[in-house]
N, C-alpha and C positions, 0 to 999 in steps of 0.2 A: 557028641551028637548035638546039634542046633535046636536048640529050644525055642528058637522066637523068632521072627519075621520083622524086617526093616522096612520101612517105604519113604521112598527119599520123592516129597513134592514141591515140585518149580512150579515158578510164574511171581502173578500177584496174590500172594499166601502173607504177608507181614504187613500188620497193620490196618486188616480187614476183616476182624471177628473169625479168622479162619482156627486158629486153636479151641476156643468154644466150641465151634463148629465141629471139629474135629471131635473133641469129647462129649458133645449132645449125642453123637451120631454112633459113638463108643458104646455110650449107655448105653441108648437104643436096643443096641446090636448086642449089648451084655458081652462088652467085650473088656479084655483087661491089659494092660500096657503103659502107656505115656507118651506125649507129645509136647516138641517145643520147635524154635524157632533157633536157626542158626544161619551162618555167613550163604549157604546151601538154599534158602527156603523154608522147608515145614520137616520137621523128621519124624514121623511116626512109629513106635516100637511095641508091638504085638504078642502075644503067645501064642505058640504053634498052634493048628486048627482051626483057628479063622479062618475061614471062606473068602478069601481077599479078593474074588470076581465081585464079590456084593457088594462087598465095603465099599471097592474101588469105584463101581458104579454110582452107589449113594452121593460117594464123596463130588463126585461130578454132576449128578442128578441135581441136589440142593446147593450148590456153593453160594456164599454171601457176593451179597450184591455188586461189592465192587471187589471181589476176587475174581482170576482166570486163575484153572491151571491149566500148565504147559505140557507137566508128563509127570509121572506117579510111575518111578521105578521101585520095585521089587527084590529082594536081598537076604538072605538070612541070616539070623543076628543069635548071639548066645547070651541069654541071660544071666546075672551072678549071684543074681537074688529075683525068683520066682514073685509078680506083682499079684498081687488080691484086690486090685480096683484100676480102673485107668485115672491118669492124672495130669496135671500137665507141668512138666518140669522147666525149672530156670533154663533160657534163652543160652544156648550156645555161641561160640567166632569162628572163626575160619574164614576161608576164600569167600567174597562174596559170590554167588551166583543167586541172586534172587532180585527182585524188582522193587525198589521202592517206588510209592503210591503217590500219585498225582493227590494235591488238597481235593476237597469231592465240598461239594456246595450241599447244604443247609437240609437233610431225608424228611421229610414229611413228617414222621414222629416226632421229631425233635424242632418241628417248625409248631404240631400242637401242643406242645408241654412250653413254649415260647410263650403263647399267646393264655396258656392258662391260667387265671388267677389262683387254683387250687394248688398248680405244681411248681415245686421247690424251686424248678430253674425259669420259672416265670419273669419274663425280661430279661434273661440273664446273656446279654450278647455274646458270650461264649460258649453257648450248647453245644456236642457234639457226641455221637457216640460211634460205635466200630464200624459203621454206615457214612459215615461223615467226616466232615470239619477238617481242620488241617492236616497235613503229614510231610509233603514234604518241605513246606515252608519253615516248618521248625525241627526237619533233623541235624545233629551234627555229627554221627556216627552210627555206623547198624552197630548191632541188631538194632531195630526200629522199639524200643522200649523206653520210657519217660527218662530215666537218668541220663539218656541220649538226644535229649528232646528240650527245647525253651521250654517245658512246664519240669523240668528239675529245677525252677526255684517256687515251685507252688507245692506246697505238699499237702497230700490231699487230706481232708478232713474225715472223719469215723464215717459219714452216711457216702462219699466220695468210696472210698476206701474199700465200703463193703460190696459198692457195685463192682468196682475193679476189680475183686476176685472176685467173684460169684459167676459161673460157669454160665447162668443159667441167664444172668445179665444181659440187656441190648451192651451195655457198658464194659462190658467184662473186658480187661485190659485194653480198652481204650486208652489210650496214650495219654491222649488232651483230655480226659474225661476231669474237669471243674464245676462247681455250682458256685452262688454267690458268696456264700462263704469260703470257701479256699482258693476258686478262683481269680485270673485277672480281672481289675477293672477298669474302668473307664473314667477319665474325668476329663472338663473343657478347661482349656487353657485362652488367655489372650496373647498378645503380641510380645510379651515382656515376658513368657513363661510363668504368671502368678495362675492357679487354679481358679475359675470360677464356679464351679460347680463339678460334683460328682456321682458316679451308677446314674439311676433313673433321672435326676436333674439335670445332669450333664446333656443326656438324653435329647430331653423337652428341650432346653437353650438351643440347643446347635438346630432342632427342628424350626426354634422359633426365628434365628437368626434365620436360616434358609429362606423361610416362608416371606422375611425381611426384604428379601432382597441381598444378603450378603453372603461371602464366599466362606466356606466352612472345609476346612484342609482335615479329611478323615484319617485314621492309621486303619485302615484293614490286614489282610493276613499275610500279602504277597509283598504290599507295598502303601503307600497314600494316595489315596482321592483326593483330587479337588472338584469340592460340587458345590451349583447354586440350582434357584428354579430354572427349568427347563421353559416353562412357560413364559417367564419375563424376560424379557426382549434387554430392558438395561441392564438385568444381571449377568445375563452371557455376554453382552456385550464387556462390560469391565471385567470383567474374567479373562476376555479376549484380550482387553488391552493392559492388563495387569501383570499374565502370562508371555504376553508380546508374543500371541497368537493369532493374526488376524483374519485368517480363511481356514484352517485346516477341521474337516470336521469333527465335530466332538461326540461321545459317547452318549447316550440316555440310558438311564434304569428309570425302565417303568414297572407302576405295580403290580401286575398280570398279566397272562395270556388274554382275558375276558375284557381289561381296559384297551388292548390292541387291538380286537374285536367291536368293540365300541367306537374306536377309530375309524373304521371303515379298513382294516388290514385280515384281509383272509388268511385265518391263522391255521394252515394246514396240519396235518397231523406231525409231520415232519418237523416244519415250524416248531411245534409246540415241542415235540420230542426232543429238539436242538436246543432250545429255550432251556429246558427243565431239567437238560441231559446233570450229570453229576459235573460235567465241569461248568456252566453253564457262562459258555463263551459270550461279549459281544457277538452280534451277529445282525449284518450287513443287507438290508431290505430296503423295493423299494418305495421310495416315498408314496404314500397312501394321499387320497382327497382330502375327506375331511382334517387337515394336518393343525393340531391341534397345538405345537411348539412354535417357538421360536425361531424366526427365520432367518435367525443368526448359527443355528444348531450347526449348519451345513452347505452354506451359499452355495449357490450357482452347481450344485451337484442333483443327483435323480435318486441316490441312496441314505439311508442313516443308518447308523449303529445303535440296535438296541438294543439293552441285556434285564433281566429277571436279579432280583436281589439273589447274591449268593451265599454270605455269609450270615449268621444271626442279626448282629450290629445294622446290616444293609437293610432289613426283615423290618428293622424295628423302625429304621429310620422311616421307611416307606410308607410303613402302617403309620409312623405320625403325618407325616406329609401327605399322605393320600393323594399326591402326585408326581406328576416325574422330575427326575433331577437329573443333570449334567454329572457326570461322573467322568472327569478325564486324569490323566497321568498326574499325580504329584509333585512335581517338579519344575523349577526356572527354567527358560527360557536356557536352552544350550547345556544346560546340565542334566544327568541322568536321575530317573527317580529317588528321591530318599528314603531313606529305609530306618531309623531311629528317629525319637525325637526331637534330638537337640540336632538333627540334622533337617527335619520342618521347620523347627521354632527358625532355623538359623537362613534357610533358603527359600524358604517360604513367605519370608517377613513381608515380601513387597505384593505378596498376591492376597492372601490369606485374611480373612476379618478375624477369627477363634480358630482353635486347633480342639478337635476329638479325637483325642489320644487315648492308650490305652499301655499296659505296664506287662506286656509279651514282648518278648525279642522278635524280628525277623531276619532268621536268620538265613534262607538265602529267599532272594527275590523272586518274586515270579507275576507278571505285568498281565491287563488281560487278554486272555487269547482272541484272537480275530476273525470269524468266518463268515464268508458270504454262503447266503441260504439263496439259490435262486432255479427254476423250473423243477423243482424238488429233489436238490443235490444241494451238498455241504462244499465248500471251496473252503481250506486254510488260508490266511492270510497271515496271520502270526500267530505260532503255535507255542504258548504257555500254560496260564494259570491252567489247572483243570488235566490237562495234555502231556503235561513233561513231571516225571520223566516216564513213562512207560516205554518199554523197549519196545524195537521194529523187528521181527522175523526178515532174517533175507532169505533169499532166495538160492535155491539148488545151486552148487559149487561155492556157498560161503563156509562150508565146514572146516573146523580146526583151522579157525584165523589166529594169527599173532594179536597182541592188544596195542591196535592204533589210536590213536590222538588224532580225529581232525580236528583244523585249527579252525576253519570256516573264513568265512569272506571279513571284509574290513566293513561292508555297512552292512546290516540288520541282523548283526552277527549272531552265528549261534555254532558250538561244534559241537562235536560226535565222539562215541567213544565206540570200537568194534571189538568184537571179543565173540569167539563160542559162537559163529551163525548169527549173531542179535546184537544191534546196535541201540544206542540210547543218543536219544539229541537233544541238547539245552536246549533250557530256557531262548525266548529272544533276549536279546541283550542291549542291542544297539550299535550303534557306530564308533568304532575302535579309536577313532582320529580320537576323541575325547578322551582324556587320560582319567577322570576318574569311573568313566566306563571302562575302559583298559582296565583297571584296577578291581574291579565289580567281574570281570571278566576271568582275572586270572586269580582270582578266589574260589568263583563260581569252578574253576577247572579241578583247584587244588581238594575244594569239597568232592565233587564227583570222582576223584579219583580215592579221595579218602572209605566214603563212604562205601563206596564199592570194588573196595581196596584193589584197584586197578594200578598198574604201574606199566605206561606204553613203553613198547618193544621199537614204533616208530612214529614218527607226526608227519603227518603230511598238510600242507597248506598250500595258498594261491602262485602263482606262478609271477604275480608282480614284483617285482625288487621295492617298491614303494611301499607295499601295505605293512601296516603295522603289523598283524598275525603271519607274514612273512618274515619282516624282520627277528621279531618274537619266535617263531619256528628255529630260526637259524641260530640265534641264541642258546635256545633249549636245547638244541639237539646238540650241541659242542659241550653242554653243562651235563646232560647225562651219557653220553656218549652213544648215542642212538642219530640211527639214520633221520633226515628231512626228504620228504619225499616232497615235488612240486607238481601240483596239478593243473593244464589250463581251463580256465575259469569255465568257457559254456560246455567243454567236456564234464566238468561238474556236474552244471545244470542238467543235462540230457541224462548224465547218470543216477543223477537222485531220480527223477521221474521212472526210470529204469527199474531199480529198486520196488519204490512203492510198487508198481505195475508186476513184479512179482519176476521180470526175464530173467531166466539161470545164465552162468558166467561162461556156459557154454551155447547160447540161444544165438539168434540169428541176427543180424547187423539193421540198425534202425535207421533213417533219416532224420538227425533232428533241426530243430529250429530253435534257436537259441537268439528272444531277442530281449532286451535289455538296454541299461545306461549304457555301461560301460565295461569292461573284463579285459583282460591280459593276453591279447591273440598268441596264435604260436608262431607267429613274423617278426614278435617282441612290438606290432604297437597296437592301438586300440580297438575291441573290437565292438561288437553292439548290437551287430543285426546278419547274424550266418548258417547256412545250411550246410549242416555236417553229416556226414556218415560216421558210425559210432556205435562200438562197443566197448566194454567196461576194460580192454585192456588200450582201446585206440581212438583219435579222433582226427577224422580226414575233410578238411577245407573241399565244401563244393561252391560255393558261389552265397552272394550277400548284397549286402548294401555296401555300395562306394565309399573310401575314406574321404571326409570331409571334414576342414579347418575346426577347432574350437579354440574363435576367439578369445584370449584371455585365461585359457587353460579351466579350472577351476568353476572361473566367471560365468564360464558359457552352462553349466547345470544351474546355476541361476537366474543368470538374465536370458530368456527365451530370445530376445531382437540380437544377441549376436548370434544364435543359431541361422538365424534368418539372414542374419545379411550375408553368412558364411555360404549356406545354399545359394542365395542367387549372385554371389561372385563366382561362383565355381559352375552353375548352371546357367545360369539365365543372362546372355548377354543385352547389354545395354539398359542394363533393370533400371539405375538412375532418370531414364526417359518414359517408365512405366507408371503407371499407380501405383504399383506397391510400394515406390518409393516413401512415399507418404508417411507410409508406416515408422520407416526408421528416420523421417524428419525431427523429431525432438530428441533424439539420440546422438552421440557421438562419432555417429559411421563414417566419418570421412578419416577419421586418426586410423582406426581398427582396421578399418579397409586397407591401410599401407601396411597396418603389422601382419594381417593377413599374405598379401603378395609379396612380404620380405620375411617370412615364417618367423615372428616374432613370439613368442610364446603362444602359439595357435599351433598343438598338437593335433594331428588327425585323428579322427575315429569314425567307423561305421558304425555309428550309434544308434537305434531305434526312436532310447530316447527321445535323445537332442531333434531327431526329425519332426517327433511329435511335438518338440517346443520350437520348431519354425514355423509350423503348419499351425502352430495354434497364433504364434506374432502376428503371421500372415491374415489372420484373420481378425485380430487384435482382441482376441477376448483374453491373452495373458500376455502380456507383453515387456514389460520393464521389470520387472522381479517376479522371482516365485517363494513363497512363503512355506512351505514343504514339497518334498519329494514328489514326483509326478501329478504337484498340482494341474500344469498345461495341459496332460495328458486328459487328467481325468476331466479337466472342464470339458475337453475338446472332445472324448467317448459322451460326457451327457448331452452335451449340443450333437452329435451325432447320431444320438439315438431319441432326439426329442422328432424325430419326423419318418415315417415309413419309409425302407427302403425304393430307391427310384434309380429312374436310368440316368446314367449320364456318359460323358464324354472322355474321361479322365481314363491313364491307364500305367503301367510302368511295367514296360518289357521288358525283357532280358538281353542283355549283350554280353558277348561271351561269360564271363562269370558273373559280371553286374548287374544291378537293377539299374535299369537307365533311370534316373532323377530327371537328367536333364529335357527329355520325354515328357516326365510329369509335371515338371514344374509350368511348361509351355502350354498345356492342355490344364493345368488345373488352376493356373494365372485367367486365361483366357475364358473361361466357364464363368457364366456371369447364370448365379441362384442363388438364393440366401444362403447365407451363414451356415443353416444348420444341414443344407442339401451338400453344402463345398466340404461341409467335415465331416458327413457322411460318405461322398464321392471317395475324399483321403482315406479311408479305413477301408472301401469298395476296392481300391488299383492297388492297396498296401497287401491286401491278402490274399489277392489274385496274383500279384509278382511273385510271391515267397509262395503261395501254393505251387506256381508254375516250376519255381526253384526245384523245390521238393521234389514233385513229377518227374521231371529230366534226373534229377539222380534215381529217384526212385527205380523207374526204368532202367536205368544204366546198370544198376547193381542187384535187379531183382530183388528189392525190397519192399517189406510188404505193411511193415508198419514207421509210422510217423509219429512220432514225438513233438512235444511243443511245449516247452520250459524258458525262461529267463523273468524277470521280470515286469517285461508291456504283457506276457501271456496274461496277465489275470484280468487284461481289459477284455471282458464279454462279448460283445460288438468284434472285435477284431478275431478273438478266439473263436466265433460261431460260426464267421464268417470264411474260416479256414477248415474247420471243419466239414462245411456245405461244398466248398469246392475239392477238397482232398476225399469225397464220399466213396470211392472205390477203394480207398487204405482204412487201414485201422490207426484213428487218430487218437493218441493218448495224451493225457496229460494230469496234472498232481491233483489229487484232491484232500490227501490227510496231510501234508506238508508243501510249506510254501514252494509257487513254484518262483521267487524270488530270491535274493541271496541268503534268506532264510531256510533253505533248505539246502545249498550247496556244501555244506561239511559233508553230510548223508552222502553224496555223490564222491566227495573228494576221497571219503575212508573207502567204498565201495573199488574206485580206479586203486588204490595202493596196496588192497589186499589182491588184488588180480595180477598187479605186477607182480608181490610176495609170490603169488604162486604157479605162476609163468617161470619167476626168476629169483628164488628164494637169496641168491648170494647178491641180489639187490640191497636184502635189508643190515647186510652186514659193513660197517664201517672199513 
């Protein structure tokens, strides 16, 4: 006969006060049993008679803050020995099925025991309890317990010790839970690695240097900051040129919600709720009046990035500075973040005045996440710090998947792991081309699969023969003897958005709009700007933008004027007797123009992009190099959205599957209005042609909703502007993942478990 009742809970239950919780709630209830933590979740074990509708409820009613659960199954269980109190017993292994916990920024309690001089962790830049502070940045095996964790070389001291057990504790197995004494510290370094000061003096230095004027290379918990004042115009400036950074914009932490308010920034409740959220992202607003920074922050742009201290160490820095600082990625110029210290001291040397270092591991990265906050919606841009890894529910027909390995895209990479209905998607990582990102990358994989002792059944990755996580795919899958599945690229895109959007694998066929640099067509050449019809097992070419030359291969994502001069040899005859010629007069278009007409390394592609960096030559606000990724673009979206929309003249019809160019180029040469009228006209005819696209298949196929993912999708102005004219469909698109190549893993694992279950003898070698 069963004497005892089992309850097996999933989700986010490890690592969030949920075992306390669990035994508070025991008492309470005067209940007697045990509970711990294994590869499963949370396992709860009861004596018969319990009322488990109550419990069950309770357990849901009160959960800790940064707990979900998913499901609280039910089971009967025999006891071997009858319990006389509830308790909570050593952590179990097995299969993983439970969630490890995104880092959670800096709980209110533990920001006033900061700032107290009465309390013990007063200044102490490592506070944290079961509400907080790191988690996944310092795991390196479940279960989620400190012998598992960068704080197994800290062992905790008597008063440390006694919170960690103590049921009754904010701390109670708090993993990272340190105070100044057992804890990490902190100490300033110069250029040479000698110490100049440490704890609290360390502190005051690196404050005083900021406030100097000089760059100060931080270690926080994901990764290192480089920060100077926000307000000194020379200090960002040599940052800028230190970094060999010269336009891209940069981050702000400023010290409140109420100093943004002082600004002249309406900080709406959303705002603030995004601000304060536990990941507490960068986030993407736009430029306010009274603009109080440096005007170096963010040239020639209508947005800045800016984020709320999230960690202790950030809390402290602020409260000394009492105002904002530059906080951008850690790293040289071409190389990816660094993550150790002799890896600042060593790559950092040429940007860096002092290093605020600190004597924690990190052990995997995690960069900060990106969001635009705009008409009171969240848009992801890059989803990390705070974000990753919490798993995605899919959607109806994802049940009893095999476990896929997407590999994700070659630039802003990030892949997926699918298993059990619930996917998980790294970190951002960056661009593969770099091999000590490659490297960072395929670490970053070998953790997630450890930790969540995952072993893929299949990998699926890009359809390019060139990308590196292609190459790498075909590798791997010959080394474990598992299938490679190849996905094309904007079938991706339309299917990550898919997903989020919640459509079952049996739902109804979408039109999407897939525009971007560049992606892998199914013709084998480039694609960048196409209206597909699409579901998760297929992706059918309806019409796009025209293939057009890129000069120099490569070259042409950099230099905008051969975009330009590729368009008007291909559209615009007689352009050399025009004004526009003008434009490419200090350039070398008379060579390029022969490699052009003799297809000399000038690959075609329908690119969005590359459109967006002719349109912007044409107009010469980016013209002879771009300094990051869709710099042209974005100049060309704020000059377009510096003036009220108006009428004009400009247009780009459709001819049989094409957008006629050579239409727009004739009418949007010929259109004589300012600057910011001609690049608003360009985003006017660009979202009229592809809405028009849409329309005609739409119709054709009776479909009823529209999708809109690639990469240009996150420009605003062109996004709203296809929404207004597509008003009779349902237009969807990403909001909790990018809808850039930051979210195409999500899509790739999505298409490969569909094929698995359309055509299971697929996945067998």
């Amino acid at each position: 006969m069963q004497n005892g009742i089992q309850l097996r809970i999933k989700g986010k239950v490890q690592g969030v006060g949920f075992r306390p919780y669990v035994w508070q709630l025991a008492h309470q209830c005067h209940l007697y049993g045990d509970v711990c933590n294994d590869g499963e979740g949370v396992l709860v074990r009861l004596l018969s008679g319990t009322d488990i509708a109550d419990f069950t409820q309770l357990l849901y009613q009160q959960c800790p803050p940064l707990a979900h659960i998913e499901s609280i199954q039910p089971q009967s269980f025999e006891w071997d020995e009858l319990p006389d109190k509830f308790s909570i017993r050593h952590s179990g292994t097995g299969r993983m099925d439970t969630q490890v916990i995104p880092d959670a920024a800096t709980c209110e309690s533990c920001q006033r025991e900061l700032f107290d001089p009465d309390n013990r962790r007063f200044d102490h830049p490592f506070t944290n309890c079961t509400h907080c502070g790191p988690r996944f940045t310092i795991i390196r095996q479940m279960p989620y317990d400190r012998p598992n964790t960068a704080m197994a070389d800290f062992p905790l001291c008597p008063e440390c010790q006694q919170e960690y057990e103590s049921p009754v504790d904010r701390r109670f197995h708090a993993q990272p839970n340190a105070c100044p004494v057992c804890g990490p510290e902190i100490q300033l370094y110069n250029k040479v690695g000698q110490i100049l000061a440490s704890k609290q003096t360390a502190l005051m230095q690196a404050t005083q240097q900021l406030l100097q004027g000089n760059i100060v290379a931080i270690k926080g918990i994901g990764g290192f900051h480089l920060a100077c004042d926000a307000t000194n115009d020379e200090a960002v400036r040599k940052l800028r040129q230190r970094k060999h950074r010269p336009t891209k914009p940069l981050a702000v932490m400023v010290p409140s919600c109420e100093w943004l308010t002082e600004q002249g920034i309406n900080v709406s409740d959303g705002l603030r709720a995004l601000l304060k959220s536990t990941a507490s992202p960068i986030v993407l607003v736009k430029l306010w009046n009274r603009y109080r920074l440096s005007d170096e922050i963010a040239p020639k742009l209508r947005e800045i990035g800016i984020m709320l201290p999230s960690n202790p160490l950030q809390h402290l820095l602020m409260a000394a500075a009492k105002h904002p600082l530059v906080m951008t990625s850690g790293n040289a110029s071409g190389k990816p973040p660094v993550l150790t210290n002799e890896e600042a001291l060593s790559d950092l040397a040429d940007i860096a005045d002092v290093w605020l270092m600190h004597n924690r591991d990190i052990i995997q990265r995690a960069d900060d996440s990106l969001v635009r906050y705009h008409d009171g919606q969240a848009e992801m841009l890059r989803r990390a710090r705070g974000y990753v890894p919490d798993a995605i529910d899919l959607p109806a027909g994802f049940e009893k998947s095999p476990s896929i390995l997407a590999l994700g895209a070659d630039l802003k990479n990030t892949f997926c792991l699918l298993r059990d209905k619930s996917a998980v998607l790294s970190q951002h990582l960056g661009d593969l081309d770099d091999i000590d990102i490659f490297q960072q990358y395929q670490n970053a994989i070998a953790l997630f699969e450890s930790i969540y002792r995952f072993k893929p059944e299949a990998l699926v990755g890009d359809m390019h023969p060139n990308y590196v996580s292609h190459r790498y795919g075909k590798q791997l899958s010959e080394q474990l003897q598992i299938p490679f599945i190849q996905v094309q690229h904007h079938h991706a895109h339309i299917a990550a958005v898919m997903v989020e959007q919640g459509i079952p694998i049996h739902g109804e066929k979408v039109i999407g709009l897939a525009l971007d640099g560049l992606g892998y067509g199914d013709d084998n050449r480039l694609w960048g700007g196409e209206c597909l019809l699409v579901d998760y097992a297929s992706s059918q070419y309806m019409g796009g933008l025209p293939p057009v030359a890129m000069p120099g291969g490569e070259l042409a994502s950099r230099q905008p004027w051969r975009n330009l001069l590729a368009h008007l040899q291909q559209f615009v005859p007689n352009w050399q007797n025009q004004s526009i010629a003008s434009v490419l007069t200090p350039y070398p278009y008379p060579v390029i123009q022969k490699a052009i007409e003799r297809g000399i390394n000038s690959p075609t592609a329908s690119s969005t992009g590359r459109l967006f960096d002719a349109v912007a030559a044409a107009l010469a606000i980016c013209t002879e190099n771009i300094s990051w990724e869709g710099e042209a673009a974005c100049q060309l979206e704020a000059l377009a959205s510096s003036c009220p929309l108006s009428e004009h003249p400009v247009s780009l019809p459709i001819i049989g599957n094409y957008l006629d160019l050579a239409t727009f180029w004739q009418q949007w040469l010929n259109y004589q209005a300012p600057k910011a009228q001609r690049a608003q006209a360009f985003h006017m005819a660009l979202a009229q042609g592809f809405a028009d696209l849409a329309r005609r298949a739409a119709h054709q196929y009776k479909v009823k909703k529209i999708i809109l993912s690639g990469g240009v999708m996150h420009n605003q102005l062109l996004r709203s502007l296809l929404i207004e004219k597509l008003n009779e469909f349902e237009v969807l698109s990403a909001r909790q993942f990018p809808m850039g190549d930051g979210g195409v893993a999500l899509g790739q694992a999505a298409i490969a478990f569909t094929r698995y279950r359309s055509y299971p003898s697929y996945f067998k070698l």
